[in-house]
N, C-alpha and C positions, 0 to 999 in steps of 0.2 A: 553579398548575399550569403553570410555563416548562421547559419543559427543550430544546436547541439540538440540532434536524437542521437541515442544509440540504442536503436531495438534489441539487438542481440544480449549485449551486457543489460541492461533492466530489467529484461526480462527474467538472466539468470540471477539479478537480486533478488526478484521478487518469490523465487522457486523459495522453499523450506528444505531444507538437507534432512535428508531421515532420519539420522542418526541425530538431528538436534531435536529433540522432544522433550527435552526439562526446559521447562515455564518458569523464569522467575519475571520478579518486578526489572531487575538490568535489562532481561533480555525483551521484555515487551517497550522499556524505554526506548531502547536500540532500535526497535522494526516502527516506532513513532516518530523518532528524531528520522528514519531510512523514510517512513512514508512523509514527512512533510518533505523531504528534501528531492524525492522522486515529483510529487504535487509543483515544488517549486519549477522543479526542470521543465515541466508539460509544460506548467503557464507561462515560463519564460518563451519556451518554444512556439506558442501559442500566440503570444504581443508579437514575436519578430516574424511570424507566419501573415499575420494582417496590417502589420506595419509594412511589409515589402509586399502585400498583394500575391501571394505565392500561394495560389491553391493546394500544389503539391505538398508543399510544407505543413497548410493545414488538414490534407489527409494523414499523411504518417502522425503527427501530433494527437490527431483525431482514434488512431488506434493505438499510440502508445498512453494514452488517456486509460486503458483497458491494465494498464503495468499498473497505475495508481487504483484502480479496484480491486486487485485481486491483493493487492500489498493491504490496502486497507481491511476486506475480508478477513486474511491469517493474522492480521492483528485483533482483532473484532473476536475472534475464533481464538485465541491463545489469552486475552482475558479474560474471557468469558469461561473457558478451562482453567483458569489458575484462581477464578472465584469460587469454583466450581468445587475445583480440589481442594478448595481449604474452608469450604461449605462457608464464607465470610456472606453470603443471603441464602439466607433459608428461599427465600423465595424462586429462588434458580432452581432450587432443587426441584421444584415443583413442574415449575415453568421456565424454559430457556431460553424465551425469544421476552421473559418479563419486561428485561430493559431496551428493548428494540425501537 
């Protein structure tokens, strides 16, 4: 009965460091390539949570589920600033949630 959460560490991936506030296309690739690969963890955790019948396992899965929202948000939120800043749609300007 193994299956891989680590709340503590995912969650501090999922934090942004203060001092990292320049948006390029690398670093939004990076936090894509970080979120598919947090996504992948969950639902790996998730098969071996209902494959052994482990409630338990599908609670903590169930709230580290919450690491891949908030990773996905500051991605969502850091392209949508780096369209922003180099005005590439006018229509962001306008309106921010355009492409929602």
């Amino acid at each position: 009965m193994q299956w891989d959460v680590d709340p503590a560490g995912s969650a501090q991936k999922a934090q942004k460091h203060p001092l990292d506030d320049t948006i390029t296309e690398a670093s939004i690739v990076s936090e894509i390539v970080d979120l598919g690969q947090e996504a992948r963890r969950v639902l790996h955790g998730t098969r071996q949570a209902f494959e052994q019948s482990n409630a338990q396992a599908a609670r903590t899965i169930w709230q580290e589920d919450d690491v891949v929202d908030v990773r996905y948000h500051l991605v969502r939120h850091d392209i949508m600033t780096m369209l922003t800043d180099i005005h590439a749609i006018p229509a962001l300007q306008q309106d921010s949630r355009v492409m929602q």
